[in-house]
C-alpha positions in Angstrom: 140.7 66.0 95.6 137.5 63.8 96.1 136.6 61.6 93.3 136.8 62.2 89.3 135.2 65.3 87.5 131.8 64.0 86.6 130.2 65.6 83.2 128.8 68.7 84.8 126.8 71.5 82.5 129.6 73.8 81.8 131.7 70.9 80.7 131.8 70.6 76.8 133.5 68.0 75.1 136.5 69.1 72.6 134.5 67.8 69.9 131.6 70.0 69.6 131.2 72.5 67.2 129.8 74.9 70.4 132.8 74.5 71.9 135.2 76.1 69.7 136.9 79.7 70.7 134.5 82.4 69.1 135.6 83.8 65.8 136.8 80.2 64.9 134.1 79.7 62.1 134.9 83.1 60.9 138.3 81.9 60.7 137.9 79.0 59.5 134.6 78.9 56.3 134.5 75.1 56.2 134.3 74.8 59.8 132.1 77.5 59.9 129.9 75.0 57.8 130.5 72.6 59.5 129.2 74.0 62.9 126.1 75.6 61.2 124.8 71.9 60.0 126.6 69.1 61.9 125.5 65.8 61.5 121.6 65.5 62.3 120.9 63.5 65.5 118.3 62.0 66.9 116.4 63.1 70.1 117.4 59.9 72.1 121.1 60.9 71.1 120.6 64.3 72.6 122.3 65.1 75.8 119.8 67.9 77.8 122.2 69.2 79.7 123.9 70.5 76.4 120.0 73.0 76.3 121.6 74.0 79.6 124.8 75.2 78.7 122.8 77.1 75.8 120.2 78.4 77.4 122.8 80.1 80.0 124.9 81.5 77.1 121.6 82.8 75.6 120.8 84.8 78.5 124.4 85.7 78.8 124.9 87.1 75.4 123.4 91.1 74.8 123.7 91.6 71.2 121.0 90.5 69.3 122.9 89.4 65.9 124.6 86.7 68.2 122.1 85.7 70.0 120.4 84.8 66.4 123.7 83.2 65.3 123.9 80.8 68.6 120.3 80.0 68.1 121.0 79.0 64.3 124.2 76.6 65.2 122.2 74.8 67.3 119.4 73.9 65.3 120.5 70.6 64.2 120.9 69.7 68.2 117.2 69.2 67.9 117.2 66.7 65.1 117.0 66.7 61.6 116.8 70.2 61.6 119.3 73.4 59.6 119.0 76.5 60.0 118.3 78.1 56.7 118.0 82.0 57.1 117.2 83.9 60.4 115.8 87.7 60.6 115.7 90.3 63.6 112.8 93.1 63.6 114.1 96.5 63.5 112.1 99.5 63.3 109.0 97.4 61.4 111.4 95.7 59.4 112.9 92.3 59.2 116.1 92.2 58.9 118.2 89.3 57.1 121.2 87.9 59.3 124.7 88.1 57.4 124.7 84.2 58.2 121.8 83.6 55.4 122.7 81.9 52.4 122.4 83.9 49.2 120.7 80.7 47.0 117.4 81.2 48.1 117.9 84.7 50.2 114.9 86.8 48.0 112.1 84.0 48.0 112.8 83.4 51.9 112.9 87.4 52.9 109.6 87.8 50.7 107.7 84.4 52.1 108.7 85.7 55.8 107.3 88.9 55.8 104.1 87.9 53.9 103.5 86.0 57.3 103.0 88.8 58.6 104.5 88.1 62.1 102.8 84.6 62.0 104.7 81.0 61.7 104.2 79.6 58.5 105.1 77.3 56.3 108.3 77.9 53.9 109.7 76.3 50.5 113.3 75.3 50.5 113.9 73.0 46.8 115.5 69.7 47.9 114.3 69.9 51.6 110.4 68.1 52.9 109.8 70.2 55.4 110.1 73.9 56.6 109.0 76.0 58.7 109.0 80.0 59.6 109.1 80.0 63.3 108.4 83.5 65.2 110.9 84.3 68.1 108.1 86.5 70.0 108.4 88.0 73.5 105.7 89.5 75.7 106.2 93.6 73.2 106.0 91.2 70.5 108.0 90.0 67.7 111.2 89.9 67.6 112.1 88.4 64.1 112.1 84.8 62.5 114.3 81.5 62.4 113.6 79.8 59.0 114.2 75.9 59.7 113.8 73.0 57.4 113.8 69.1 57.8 115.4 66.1 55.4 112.1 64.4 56.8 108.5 65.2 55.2 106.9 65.4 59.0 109.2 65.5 62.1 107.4 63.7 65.1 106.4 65.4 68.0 109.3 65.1 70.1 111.7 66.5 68.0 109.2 69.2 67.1 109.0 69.9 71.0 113.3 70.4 71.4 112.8 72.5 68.4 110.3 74.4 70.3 112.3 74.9 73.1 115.4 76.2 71.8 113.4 79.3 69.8 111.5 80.0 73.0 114.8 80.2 75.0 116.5 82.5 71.8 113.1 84.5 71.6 113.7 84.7 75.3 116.9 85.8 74.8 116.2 88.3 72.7 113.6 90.0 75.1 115.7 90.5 77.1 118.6 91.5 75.3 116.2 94.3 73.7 114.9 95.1 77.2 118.4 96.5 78.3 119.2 98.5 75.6 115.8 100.7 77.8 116.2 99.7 80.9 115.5 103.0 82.5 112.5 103.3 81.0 111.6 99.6 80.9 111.5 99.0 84.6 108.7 97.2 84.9 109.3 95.0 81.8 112.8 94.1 83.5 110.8 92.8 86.5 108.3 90.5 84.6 111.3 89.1 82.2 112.8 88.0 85.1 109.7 86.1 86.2 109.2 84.9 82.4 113.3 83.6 82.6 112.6 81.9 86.0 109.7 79.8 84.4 111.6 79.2 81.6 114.9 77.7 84.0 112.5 75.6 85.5 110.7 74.3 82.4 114.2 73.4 81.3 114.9 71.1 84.6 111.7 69.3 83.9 112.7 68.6 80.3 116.0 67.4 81.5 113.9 65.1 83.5 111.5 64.1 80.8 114.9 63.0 78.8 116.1 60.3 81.9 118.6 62.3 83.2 120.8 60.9 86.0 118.5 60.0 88.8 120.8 61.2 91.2 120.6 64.7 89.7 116.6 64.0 89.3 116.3 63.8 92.6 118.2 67.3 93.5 116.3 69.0 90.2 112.9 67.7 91.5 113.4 69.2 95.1 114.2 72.3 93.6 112.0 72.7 91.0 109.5 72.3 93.8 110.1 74.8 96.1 110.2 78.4 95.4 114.4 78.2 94.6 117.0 80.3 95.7 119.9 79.1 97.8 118.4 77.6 100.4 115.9 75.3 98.0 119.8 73.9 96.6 121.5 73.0 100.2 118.0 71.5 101.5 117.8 69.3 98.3 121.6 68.6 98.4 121.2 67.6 102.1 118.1 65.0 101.6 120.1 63.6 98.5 123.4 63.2 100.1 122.3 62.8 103.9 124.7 65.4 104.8 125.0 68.6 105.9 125.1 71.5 103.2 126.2 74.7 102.9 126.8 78.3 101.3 128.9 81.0 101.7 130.1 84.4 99.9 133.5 84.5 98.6 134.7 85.9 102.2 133.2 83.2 104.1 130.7 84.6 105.4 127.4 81.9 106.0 124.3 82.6 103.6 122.6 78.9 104.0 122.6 76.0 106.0 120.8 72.7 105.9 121.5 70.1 108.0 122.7 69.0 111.8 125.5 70.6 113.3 125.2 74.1 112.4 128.0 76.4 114.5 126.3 79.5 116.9 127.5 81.2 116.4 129.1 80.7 113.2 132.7 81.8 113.4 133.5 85.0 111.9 135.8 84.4 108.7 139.8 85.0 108.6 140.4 86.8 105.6 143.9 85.9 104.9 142.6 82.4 105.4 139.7 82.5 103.3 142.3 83.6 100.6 144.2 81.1 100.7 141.3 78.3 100.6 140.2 80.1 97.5 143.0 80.2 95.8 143.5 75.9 97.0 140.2 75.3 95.4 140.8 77.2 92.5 143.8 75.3 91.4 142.1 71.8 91.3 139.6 70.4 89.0 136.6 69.7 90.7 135.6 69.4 94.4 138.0 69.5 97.0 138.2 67.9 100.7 139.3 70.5 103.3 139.4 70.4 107.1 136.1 68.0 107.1 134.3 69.7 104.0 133.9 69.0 100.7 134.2 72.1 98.6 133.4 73.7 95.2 133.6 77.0 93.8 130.3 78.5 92.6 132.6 80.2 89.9 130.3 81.2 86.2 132.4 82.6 84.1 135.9 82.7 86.2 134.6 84.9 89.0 133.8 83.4 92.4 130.8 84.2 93.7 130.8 81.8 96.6 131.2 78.3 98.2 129.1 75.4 98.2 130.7 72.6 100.7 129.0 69.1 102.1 130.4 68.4 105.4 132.2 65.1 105.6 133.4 62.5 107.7 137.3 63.0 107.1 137.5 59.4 107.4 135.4 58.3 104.3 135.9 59.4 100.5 133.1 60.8 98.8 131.6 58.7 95.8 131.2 59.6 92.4 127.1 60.0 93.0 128.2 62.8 96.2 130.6 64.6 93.5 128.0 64.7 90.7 125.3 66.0 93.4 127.5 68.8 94.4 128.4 69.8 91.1 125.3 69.9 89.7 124.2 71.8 92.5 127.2 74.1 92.1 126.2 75.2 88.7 122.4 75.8 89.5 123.9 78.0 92.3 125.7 79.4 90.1 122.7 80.7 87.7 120.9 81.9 91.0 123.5 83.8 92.2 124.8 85.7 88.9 120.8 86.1 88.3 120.9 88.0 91.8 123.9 90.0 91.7 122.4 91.2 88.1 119.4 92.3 89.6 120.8 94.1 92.4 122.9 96.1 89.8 120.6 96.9 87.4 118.4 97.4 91.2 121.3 100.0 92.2 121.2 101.8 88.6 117.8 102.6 88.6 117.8 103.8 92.6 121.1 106.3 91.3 119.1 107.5 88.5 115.9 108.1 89.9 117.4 109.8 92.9 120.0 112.1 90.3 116.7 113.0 88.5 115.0 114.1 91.7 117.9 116.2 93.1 118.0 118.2 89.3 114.0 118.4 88.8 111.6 116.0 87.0 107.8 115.8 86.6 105.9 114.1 89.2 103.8 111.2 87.8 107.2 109.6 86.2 109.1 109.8 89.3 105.9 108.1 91.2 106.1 105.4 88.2 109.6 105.2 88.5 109.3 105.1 92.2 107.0 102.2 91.9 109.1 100.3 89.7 111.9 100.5 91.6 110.2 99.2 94.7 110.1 102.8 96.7 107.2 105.0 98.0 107.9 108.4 97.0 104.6 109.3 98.3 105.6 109.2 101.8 106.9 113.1 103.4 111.3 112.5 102.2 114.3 114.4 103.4 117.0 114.8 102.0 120.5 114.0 103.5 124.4 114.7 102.9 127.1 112.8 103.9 130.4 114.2 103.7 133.8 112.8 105.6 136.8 114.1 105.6 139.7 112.5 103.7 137.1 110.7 102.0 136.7 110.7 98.2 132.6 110.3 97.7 133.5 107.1 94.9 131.3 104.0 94.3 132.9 103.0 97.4 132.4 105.0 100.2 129.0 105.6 98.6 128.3 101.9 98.8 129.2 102.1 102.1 126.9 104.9 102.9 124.0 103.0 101.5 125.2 99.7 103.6 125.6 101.5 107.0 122.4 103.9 106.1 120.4 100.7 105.7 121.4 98.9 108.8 120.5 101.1 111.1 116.6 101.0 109.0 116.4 104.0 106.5 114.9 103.4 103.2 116.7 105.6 101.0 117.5 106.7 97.5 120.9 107.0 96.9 123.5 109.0 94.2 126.8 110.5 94.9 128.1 114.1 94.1 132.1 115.0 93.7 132.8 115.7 97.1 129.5 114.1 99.3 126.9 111.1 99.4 123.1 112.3 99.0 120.4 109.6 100.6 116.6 110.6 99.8 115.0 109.0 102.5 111.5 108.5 103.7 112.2 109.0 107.5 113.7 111.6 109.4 116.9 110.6 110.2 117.8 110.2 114.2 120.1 112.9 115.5 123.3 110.4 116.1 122.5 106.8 115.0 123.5 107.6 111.0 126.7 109.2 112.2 127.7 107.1 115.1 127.2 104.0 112.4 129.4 105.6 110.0 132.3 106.6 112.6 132.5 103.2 113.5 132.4 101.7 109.7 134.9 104.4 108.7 137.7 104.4 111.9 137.3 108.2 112.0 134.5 111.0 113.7 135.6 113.4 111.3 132.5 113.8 109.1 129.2 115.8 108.7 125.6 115.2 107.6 123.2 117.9 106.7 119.7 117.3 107.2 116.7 119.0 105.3 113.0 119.7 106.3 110.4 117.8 105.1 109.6 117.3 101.2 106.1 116.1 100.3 106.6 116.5 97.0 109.1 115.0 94.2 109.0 119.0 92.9 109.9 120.2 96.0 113.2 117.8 96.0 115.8 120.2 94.4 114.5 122.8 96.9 115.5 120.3 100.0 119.0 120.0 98.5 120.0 123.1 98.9 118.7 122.6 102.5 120.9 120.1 103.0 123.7 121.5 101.6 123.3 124.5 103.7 123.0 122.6 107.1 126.0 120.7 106.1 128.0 123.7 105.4 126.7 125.5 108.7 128.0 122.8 110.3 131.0 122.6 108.8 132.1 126.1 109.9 130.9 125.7 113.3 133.3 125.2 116.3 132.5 121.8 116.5 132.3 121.1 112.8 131.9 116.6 112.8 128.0 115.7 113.2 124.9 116.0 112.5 122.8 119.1 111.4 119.0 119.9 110.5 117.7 122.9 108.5 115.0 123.5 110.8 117.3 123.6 113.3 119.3 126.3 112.1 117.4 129.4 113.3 118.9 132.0 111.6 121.3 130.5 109.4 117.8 129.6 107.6 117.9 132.8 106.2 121.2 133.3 105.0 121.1 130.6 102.8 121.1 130.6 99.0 118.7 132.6 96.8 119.2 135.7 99.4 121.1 139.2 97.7 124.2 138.5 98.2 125.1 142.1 97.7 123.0 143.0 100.8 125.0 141.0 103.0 128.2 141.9 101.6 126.7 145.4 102.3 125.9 144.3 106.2 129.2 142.7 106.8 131.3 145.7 105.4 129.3 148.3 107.9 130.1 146.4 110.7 133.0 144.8 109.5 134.7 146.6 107.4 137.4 148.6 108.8 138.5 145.4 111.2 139.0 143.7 107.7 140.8 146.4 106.3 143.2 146.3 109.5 143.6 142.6 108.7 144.5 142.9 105.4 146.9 145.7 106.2 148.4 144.3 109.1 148.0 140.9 108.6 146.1 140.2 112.0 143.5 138.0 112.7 141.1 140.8 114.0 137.6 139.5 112.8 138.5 136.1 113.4 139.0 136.4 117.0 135.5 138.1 117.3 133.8 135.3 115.4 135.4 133.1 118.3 134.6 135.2 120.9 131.4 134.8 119.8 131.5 131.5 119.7 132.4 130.8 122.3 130.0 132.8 123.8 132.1 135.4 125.2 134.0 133.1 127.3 137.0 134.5 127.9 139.4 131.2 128.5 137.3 128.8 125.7 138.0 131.7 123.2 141.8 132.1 124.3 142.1 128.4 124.3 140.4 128.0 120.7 142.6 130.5 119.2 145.9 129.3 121.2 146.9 132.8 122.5 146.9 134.4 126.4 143.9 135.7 128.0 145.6 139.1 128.5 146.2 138.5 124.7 143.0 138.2 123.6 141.9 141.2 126.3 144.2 143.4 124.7 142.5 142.5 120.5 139.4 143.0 122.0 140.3 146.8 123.0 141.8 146.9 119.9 138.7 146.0 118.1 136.5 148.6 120.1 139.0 150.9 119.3 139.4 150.0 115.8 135.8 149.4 114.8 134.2 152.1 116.9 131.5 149.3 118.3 130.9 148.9 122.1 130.5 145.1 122.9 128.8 145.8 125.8 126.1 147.1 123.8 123.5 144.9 123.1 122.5 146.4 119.4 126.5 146.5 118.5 127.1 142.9 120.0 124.2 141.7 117.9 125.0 143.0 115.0 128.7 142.5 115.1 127.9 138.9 115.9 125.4 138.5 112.7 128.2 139.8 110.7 130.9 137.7 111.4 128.2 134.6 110.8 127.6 136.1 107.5 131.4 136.3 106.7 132.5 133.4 107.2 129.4 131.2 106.4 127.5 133.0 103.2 130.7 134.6 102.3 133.2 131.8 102.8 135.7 133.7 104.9 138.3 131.3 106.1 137.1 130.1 109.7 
């Protein structure tokens, strides 16, 4: 291992109230107490990377009620400060926390809605100062924090850590609120995002401000600067260290590289060995050196979500200043990449319902609002496509696969899964082969079919398209060669046998020209009709349809004689061979006959 474990942000020393087990100051009533006020401290006392590690928990915590309870226990980090009452906003009502003293509970409810959403001063007897602080958000208010002060005027730069840690809570709380609607709170979703990224970076600054480490300065400065994201970390790392930086996913796969000596190309990962180097890091504390690189985990909350690795002179050992560069940098990785792995789930949500709610039926302008929110043009002509393999279960996994493959070869596509197959609402006419041919090869196997609709050019007219598919697929499916690809405008007259036709028509049709060869069947237990549905097939070739059905050709000479004389139909009549042909595509497509 290289060097000693430097204080990093999601270190907490065994002391601190904040870093007891939750439940303990339920437990426990005088710690409880004791965690709720601690010992005041001054701002110079303060450790900002402390607003860190809350400010993550924050944003990590959904329920409201605790969110208003982490907030209140760290008050006093700001100074002088308690935490006297807090309220949340429900339904036009503030609502007291069950953390509020009962001493002065009436007079501090009744002062705190007479504010009437505004901060205000508040009267607590034996305390100088306090203050009714709003925890707003961009739909509003969101509820109150009632804080008081053992001195008659706190200066400004305790004022300004008090400031910060109710904008982070009412931050917090926005966005807490904001998933309890995400489906119909898109668009708020997108600008709370923007509103958390300003707040992460006004948080480096005011670790700045404070005088923290100017080796982690340096690397906060860099990336504060750029637009962030991964590469913005391994750059700065690489100009603070002087040596090459790096990320990869947890199968070793490269996302980011700064820095001489890059591979090309970069060697495809070993999974069994990437295993086994995950698990080698994950027993140590701290970075550690392997085959030339300097490694840490980007690990929030126990689940690896990558690797962040210096590359090192095996020679030399790494200094305490390289250590805490890489594991500061390793923990703002870490918020960028949980921050992006959110998104693109709650990203995926909202594609699966929007698409489930075209397939069923839904009004136009909310699926074009929807649409837009979601970062898709539903205005564009879609089709709508069905993926079915065989021996394939259509889970979250093969439909993530689906969406993977479907993307790499360059369809933008809705997608949403169904019992059996994978539906992809796409904006492009698929190509005849490339969907398919991309699957086979992800999958191992050629044994799966994709039905095709026509053109939709409206959201209404989604539903409709479905079907298409559905019905393409199934032609397919009961075709001799049943492993492809299949369009509804394609199928000629299979378009019109489809669903929504009289069923009892057909069933009419087939039994007239049908009937008494499926009555020998059943009698007999032949194979009568299906040997004419092959002949046809095959059109009317005698050794394909002796070969398909894995008989002689005087065999299948001698059922067809039988089947003149049975039916009373000439197959060298044109009408009769029509017909008869018709009729056994009816029977075994529309009416599921066994084929």
């Amino acid at each position: 291992m290289a060097g000693s474990r430097a204080h990093s942000p999601y270190h907490r020393c065994p002391d601190r109230a904040d870093s007891l087990p939750r439940g303990s100051a339920r437990r426990h009533p005088t710690a409880a107490r004791r965690q709720r006020h601690p010992p005041a401290r001054s701002p110079a006392d303060h450790d900002p990377r402390d607003l860190m590690v809350l400010s993550g928990t924050l944003f990590d915590t959904p329920d409201e009620d605790e969110i208003l309870r982490l907030a209140m226990d760290h008050i006093a980090a700001a100074g002088p400060y308690r935490a006297e009452a807090g309220y949340l906003k429900l339904d036009d009502d503030l609502v007291p926390s069950p953390r509020n003293g009962q001493t002065h509970a009436l007079a501090l409810g009744r002062r705190v809605r007479e504010l009437a959403g505004q901060d205000g001063p508040v009267t607590v007897p034996g305390r100088p100062w306090g203050r009714a602080l709003g925890l707003r958000g961009l739909e509003g208010l969101h509820g109150y924090l009632v804080v008081t002060s053992s001195r008659s005027q706190p200066p400004e730069s305790e004022q300004f850590l008090l400031a910060t840690i109710v904008q982070h809570a009412a931050a917090a709380l926005s966005v807490a609120f904001a998933c309890r609607h995400q489906r119909t709170d898109a668009w708020e979703l997108h600008r709370l995002r923007d509103e958390r990224t300003a707040l992460q970076r006004q948080l480096i600054t005011v670790v700045a401000e404070f005088g923290y480490q100017q080796a982690v300065l340096a690397l906060t400065a860099d990336v504060a600067a750029s637009s962030g994201g991964e590469e913005a970390i391994t750059r700065a790392l690489h100009r603070l260290t002087g040596l090459p930086a790096l990320v990869e996913d947890r199968f070793g796969r490269l996302r980011s590289w700064t820095g001489p000596g890059r591979p090309d190309p970069y060697p495809e990962p070993d999974p069994v060995r990437q295993d086994e180097m995950l698990r080698a890091v994950a027993r140590q504390t701290g970075p550690v050196r392997i085959m030339g690189r300097l490694i840490t985990l980007v690990r929030p909350h126990g689940e690896i979500l990558g690797v962040l690795a210096l590359v090192v002179d095996p020679r030399d050992e790494a200094d305490e200043h390289t250590v805490l560069a890489l594991e500061h940098a390793a923990a703002s990785l870490a918020l960028e990449m949980t921050h992006l792995r959110d998104l693109a789930e709650v990203e995926l949500r909202l594609h699966r319902e929007l698409a489930d709610d075209l397939l069923a039926g839904t009004d136009e302008p909310s699926a074009y609002a929807r649409s837009e929110a979601v970062g898709h043009d539903l205005h564009r002509s879609h089709y709508v496509v069905v993926v079915r393999w065989a021996n394939r279960t259509a889970d979250d996994s093969f439909a993530q696969t689906v969406g993977r493959v479907a993307s790499g070869v360059g369809m933008r596509s809705l997608l949403t899964r169904r019992a059996d197959h994978v539906v992809l609402i796409a904006d492009e006419r698929p190509h005849a082969r490339t969907l398919f041919e991309a699957l086979a090869r992800e999958t191992g196997t050629r044994s799966g079919t994709i039905g095709v609709s026509a053109p939709s050019d409206s959201p209404n007219d989604i539903p409709h398209h479905y079907q298409e598919a559905q019905r393409a697929l199934d032609v397919r499916r009961h075709s001799r060669e049943r492993y492809g690809t299949t369009f509804f405008d394609q199928l000629g007259l299979y378009r019109i046998l489809g669903p929504g036709n009289d069923y009892r028509e057909l069933e009419t049709f087939v039994h007239e020209w049908l009937g008494q060869l499926i009555d020998y069947d059943s009698r007999h237990h032949t194979a009568m009709v299906e040997t004419l549905s092959r002949y046809f097939d095959c059109g009317g070739n005698y050794d394909e349809t002796a070969e398909s059905l894995a008989i002689h050709r005087s065999t299948l000479r001698y059922r067809l004689q039988r089947i003149r004389d049975i039916s009373g139909n000439d197959l060298a009549n044109v009408e009769d061979r029509l017909n008869l042909q018709v009729a056994t595509r009816v029977w075994k497509i529309v009416l599921g006959a066994p084929g």
